[in-house]
C-alpha positions in Angstrom: 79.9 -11.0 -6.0 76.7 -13.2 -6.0 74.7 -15.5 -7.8 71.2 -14.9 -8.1 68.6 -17.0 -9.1 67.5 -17.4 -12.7 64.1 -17.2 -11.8 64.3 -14.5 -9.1 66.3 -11.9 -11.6 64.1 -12.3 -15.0 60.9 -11.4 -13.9 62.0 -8.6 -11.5 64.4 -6.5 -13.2 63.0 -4.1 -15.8 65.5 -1.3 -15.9 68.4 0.0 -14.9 69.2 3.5 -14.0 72.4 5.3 -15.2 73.1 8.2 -12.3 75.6 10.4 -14.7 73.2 11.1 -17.6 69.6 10.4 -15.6 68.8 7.9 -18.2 66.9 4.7 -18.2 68.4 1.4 -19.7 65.9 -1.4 -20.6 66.6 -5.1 -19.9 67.7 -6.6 -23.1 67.0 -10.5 -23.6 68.0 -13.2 -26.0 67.5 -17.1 -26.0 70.0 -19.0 -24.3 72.5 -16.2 -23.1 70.7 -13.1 -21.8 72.7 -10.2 -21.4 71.4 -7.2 -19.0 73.0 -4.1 -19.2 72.6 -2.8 -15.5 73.4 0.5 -14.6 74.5 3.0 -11.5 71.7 2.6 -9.6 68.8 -0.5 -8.9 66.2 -0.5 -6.7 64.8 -3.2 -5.1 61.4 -4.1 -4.4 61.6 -3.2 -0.8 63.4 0.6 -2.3 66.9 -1.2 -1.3 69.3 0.7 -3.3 72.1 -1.3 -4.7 75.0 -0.1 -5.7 76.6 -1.4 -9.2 79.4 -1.1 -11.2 77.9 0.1 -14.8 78.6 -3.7 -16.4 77.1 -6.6 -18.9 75.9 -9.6 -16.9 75.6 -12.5 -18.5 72.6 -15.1 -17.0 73.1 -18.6 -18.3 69.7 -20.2 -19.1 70.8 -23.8 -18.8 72.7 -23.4 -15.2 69.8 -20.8 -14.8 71.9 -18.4 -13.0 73.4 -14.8 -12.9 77.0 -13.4 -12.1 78.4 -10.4 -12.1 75.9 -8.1 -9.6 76.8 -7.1 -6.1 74.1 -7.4 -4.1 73.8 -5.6 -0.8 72.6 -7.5 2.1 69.4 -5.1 2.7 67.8 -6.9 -1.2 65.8 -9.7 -0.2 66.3 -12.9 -1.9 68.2 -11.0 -5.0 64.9 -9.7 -6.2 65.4 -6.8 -7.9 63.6 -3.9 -10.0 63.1 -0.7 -10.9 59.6 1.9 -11.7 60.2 4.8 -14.0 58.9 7.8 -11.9 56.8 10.3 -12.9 60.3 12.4 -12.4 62.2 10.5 -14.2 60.1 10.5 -17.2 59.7 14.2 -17.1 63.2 14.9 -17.2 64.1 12.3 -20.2 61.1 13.7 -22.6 61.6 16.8 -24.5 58.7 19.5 -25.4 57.8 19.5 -28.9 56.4 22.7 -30.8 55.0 23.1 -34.1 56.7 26.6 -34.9 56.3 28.2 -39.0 57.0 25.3 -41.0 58.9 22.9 -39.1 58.3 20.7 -36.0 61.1 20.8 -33.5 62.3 20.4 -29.8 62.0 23.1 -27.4 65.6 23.8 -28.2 65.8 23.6 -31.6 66.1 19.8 -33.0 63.8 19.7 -36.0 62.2 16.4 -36.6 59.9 17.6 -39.3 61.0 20.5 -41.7 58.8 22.2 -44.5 55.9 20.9 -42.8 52.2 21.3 -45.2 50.8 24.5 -44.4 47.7 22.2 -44.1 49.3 20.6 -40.8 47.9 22.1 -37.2 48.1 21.6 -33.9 45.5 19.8 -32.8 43.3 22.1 -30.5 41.2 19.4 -29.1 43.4 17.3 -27.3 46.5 18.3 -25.3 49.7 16.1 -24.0 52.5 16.9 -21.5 55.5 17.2 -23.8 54.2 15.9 -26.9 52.6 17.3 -30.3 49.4 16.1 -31.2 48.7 16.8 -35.4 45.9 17.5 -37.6 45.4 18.0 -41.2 43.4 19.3 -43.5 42.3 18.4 -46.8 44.4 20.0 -49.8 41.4 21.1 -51.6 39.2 21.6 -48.3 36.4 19.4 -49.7 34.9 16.4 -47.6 36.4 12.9 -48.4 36.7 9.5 -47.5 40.3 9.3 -48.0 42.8 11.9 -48.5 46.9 12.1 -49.3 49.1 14.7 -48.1 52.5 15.5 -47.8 53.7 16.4 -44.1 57.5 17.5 -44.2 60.5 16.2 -44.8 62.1 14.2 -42.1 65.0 15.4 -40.2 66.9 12.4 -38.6 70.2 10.5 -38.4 68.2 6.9 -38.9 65.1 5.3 -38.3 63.0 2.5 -37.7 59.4 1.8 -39.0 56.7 -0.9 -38.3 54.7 -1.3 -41.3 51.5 -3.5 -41.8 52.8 -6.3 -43.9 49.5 -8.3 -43.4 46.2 -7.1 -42.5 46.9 -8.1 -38.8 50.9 -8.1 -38.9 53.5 -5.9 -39.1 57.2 -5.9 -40.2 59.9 -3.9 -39.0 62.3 -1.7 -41.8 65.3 0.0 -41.2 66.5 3.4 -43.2 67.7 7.1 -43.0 65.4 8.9 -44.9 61.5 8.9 -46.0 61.9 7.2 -48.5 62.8 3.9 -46.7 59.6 3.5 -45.3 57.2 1.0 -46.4 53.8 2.1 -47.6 51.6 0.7 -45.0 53.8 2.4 -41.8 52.0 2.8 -38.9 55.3 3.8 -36.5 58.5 5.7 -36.9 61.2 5.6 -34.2 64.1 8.1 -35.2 67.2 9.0 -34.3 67.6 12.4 -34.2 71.3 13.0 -34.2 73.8 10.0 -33.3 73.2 8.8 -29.8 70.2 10.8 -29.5 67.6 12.5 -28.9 64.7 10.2 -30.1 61.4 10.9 -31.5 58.3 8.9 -32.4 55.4 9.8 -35.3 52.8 7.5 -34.4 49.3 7.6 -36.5 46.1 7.5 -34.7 42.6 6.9 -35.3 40.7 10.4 -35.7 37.5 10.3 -33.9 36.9 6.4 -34.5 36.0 6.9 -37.8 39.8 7.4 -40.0 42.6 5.5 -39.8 46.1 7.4 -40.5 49.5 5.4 -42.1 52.8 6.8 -42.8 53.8 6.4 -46.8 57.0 7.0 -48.5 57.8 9.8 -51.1 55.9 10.0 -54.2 57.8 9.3 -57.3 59.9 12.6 -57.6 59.3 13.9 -54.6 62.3 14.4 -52.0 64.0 11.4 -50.5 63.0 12.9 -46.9 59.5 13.8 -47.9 57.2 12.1 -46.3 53.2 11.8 -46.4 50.5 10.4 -44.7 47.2 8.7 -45.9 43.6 9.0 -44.0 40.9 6.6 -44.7 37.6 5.5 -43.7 37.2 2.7 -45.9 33.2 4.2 -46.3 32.8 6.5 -49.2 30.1 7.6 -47.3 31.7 8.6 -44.1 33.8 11.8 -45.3 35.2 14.8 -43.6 37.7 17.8 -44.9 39.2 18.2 -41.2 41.3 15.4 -39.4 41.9 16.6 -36.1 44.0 13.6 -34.5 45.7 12.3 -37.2 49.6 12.0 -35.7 51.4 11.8 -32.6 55.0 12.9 -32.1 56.9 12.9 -28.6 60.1 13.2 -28.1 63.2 12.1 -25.7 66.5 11.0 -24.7 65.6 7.7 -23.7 64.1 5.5 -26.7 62.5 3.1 -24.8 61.0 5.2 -22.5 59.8 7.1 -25.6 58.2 4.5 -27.4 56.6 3.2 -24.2 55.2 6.5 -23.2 54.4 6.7 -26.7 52.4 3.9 -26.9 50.4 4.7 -24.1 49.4 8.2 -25.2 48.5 7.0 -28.8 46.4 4.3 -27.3 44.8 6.8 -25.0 44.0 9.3 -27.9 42.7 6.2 -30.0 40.5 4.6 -27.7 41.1 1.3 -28.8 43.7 -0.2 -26.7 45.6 -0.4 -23.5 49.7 -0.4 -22.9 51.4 -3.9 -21.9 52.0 -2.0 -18.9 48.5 -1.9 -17.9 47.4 -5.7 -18.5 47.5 -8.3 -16.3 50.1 -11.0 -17.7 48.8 -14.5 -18.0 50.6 -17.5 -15.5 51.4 -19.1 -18.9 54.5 -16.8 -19.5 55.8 -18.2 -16.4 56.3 -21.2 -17.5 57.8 -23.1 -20.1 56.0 -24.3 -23.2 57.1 -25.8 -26.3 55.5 -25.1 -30.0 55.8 -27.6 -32.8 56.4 -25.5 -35.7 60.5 -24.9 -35.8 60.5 -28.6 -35.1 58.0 -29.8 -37.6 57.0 -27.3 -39.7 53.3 -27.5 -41.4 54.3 -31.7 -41.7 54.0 -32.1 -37.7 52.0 -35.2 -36.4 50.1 -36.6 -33.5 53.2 -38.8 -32.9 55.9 -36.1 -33.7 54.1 -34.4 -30.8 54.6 -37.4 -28.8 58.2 -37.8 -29.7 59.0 -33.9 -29.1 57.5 -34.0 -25.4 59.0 -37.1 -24.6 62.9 -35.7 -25.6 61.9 -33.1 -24.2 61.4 -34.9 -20.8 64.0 -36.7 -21.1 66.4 -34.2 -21.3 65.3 -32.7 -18.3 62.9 -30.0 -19.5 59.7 -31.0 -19.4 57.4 -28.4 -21.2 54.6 -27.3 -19.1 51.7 -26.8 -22.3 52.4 -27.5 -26.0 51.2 -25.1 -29.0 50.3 -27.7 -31.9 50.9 -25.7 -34.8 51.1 -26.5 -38.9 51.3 -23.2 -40.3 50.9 -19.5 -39.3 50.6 -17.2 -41.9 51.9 -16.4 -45.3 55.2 -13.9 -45.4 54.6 -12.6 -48.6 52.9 -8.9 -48.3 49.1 -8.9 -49.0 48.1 -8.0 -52.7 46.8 -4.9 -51.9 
C-alpha cells in the first residue's frame, strides 16, 4: 500500500475504469476530504497499468496525502491518469432514433413519447450516436418566437440547469416535466434506475434563435414538456428551426454530459469544451477570496488580517480575490 502525493494524485487522475461493465467513473472532489472512487483498471501516464481493488480512497487535504492505492513499481512518481478512448466512448453511448411519435434508443428506451408531429430530424447536421431536432412552427407562419410542445418525458429522474440570472444558472432536481424551471437550458435524465442516461440540450439555430426547455402549461400532462424559440428581433423571423435540440444518450453520465457538451457547442458555434482550453497556472495554486469571511462589509484591513492568519497558520495564499458582493439570488423579474 502506498502514499502518494497530494499534489502528484489531484491533477493527474481524471477517471477510473471499471473492467466488468466497461464503464467510466469520474473523480469526485469535496473540500477538505476528497474521496475518489477508483476503479479495475488506471493508466498511468507512461500507459503503466495498475492494478486496483474497486475501493473509496480518501486524500486528506491538510496532511496532503492519499492511502489506499497500490501502486505498481512501473508508475513513475505515483502519477496517475486515464483518456477516454475513442473506443471507449463508442461502446458507452447508445444510438438514438426518432421513430413515429417517440424518441427512443436503438433498443427500445423511450426518452421522449407522443413527440409533436411538428418535431424532425434535422437533415442538415448529422452526429455519431446522437439526435439532432427541429421544429416547425404550429401554424407554419414566420415568427420571431414560437411555443411548442415536444413530448412527454419518459425518465426515472432528472436534473436541469435553468437560467436563474441573465448570465447564471441554477440547478433543479425532479421526476417529471413539470419540475423544470422555465428558463432550462439542460436536462440530464435517468432513464431507468441506474441507467441508461440521456441529455436534451437546446442549441442556438443558425446564430439567429435561441432554444430553452419550459415546463407543462397549466393543464397540460405532468411529463409534457415544451420548448420556446426566440430571436429577441421581431424582425428576424422564420417558420422552420432546424437545430433547435440535442439529445445523446449513454450508460455513463459523465461521459454523456461531456460528449454532450462538446457536440452542442460544436453545433452552436459559440463555445469550446473545458476539455479543449488551456487551464490557467492560477488553479494550481492556492488563493483565498474575502467574501465567506467578510461578506459585502470586508475592508482594506480585514484583507490584511485574513492574509496574515492565513500565514500564520501555515497557508499562505498565493493571490487574493477582494470581493463585496456578487450577484443577487433572487430570479430576474422577467
Amino acid at each position: 500500500m502506498s502514499a502518494l502525493s497530494f499534489s502528484q494524485l489531484l491533477p493527474h487522475v481524471r477517471q477510473g475504469y471499471n473492467h466488468k461493465n466497461n464503464r467510466q467513473s469520474r473523480v469526485i472532489s469535496r473540500p477538505g476530504l476528497f474521496r475518489y472512487r477508483l476503479s479495475s483498471l488506471l493508466r498511468s501516464k507512461h500507459s503503466a497499468v495498475v492494478p486496483a481493488r474497486r475501493r473509496l480512497v480518501n486524500c486528506n487535504a491538510r496532511q496532503r496525502t492519499v492511502t489506499g492505492i497500490e501502486v505498481s513499481p512501473e508508475v513513475s512518481h505515483g502519477v496517475l491518469s486515464l483518456e477516454t478512448s475513442a473506443e471507449d466512448l463508442d461502446a458507452s453511448l447508445i444510438a438514438l432514433k426518432l421513430t413515429d411519435d417517440c424518441v427512443a434508443t436503438a433498443d427500445g428506451i423511450k426518452i421522449l413519447e407522443k413527440v409533436n408531429s411538428s418535431v424532425f430530424e434535422s437533415p442538415t447536421t448529422s452526429t455519431e450516436k446522437g439526435l439532432v431536432l427541429g421544429l416547425d412552427t404550429e401554424d407554419a407562419r414566420a415568427s420571431s418566437s414560437a411555443e411548442l410542445q415536444l413530448g412527454h418525458l419518459a425518465c426515472e429522474r432528472l436534473v436541469a440547469c435553468a437560467r436563474c440570472k441573465l448570465w447564471w444558472m441554477t440547478p433543479s432536481w425532479g421526476t417529471a416535466a413539470k419540475d423544470i424551471p422555465p428558463e432550462t437550458q439542460f436536462l440530464l435524465l435517468e432513464l431507468a434506475e441506474g441507467g441508461p442516461y440521456a441529455v436534451l440540450m437546446t442549441l442556438l439555430d443558425q446564430g439567429k434563435w435561441r432554444a430553452t426547455l419550459i415546463p407543462p402549461k397549466e393543464g397540460s400532462d405532468d411529463q409534457a414538456l415544451g420548448i420556446r424559440m426566440d430571436s429577441g428581433d421581431g424582425v428576424v423571423r422564420t417558420s422552420r428551426f432546424t437545430t433547435a435540440l440535442y439529445a445523446l444518450a449513454g450508460h455513463d453520465p459523465y461521459l454523456l454530459v461531456e460528449e454532450g457538451m462538446r457536440v452542442a457547442a460544436s453545433l452552436s458555434g459559440t463555445a469550446q469544451p473545458l476539455s479543449t482550453k488551456q487551464l490557467p497556472p492560477s488553479i494550481d495554486v492556492f488563493g483565498w477570496c474575502t467574501w465567506d469571511a467578510f461578506y459585502s462589509a470586508v475592508s482594506a484591513a480585514d484583507v490584511v488580517q485574513g492574509v496574515k492568519a492565513l500565514h500564520e497558520a501555515g497557508v499562505p495564499p498565493k493571490f487574493v480575490i477582494i470581493d463585496d458582493g456578487w450577484q443577487c439570488t433572487a430570479l430576474d423579474p422577467q
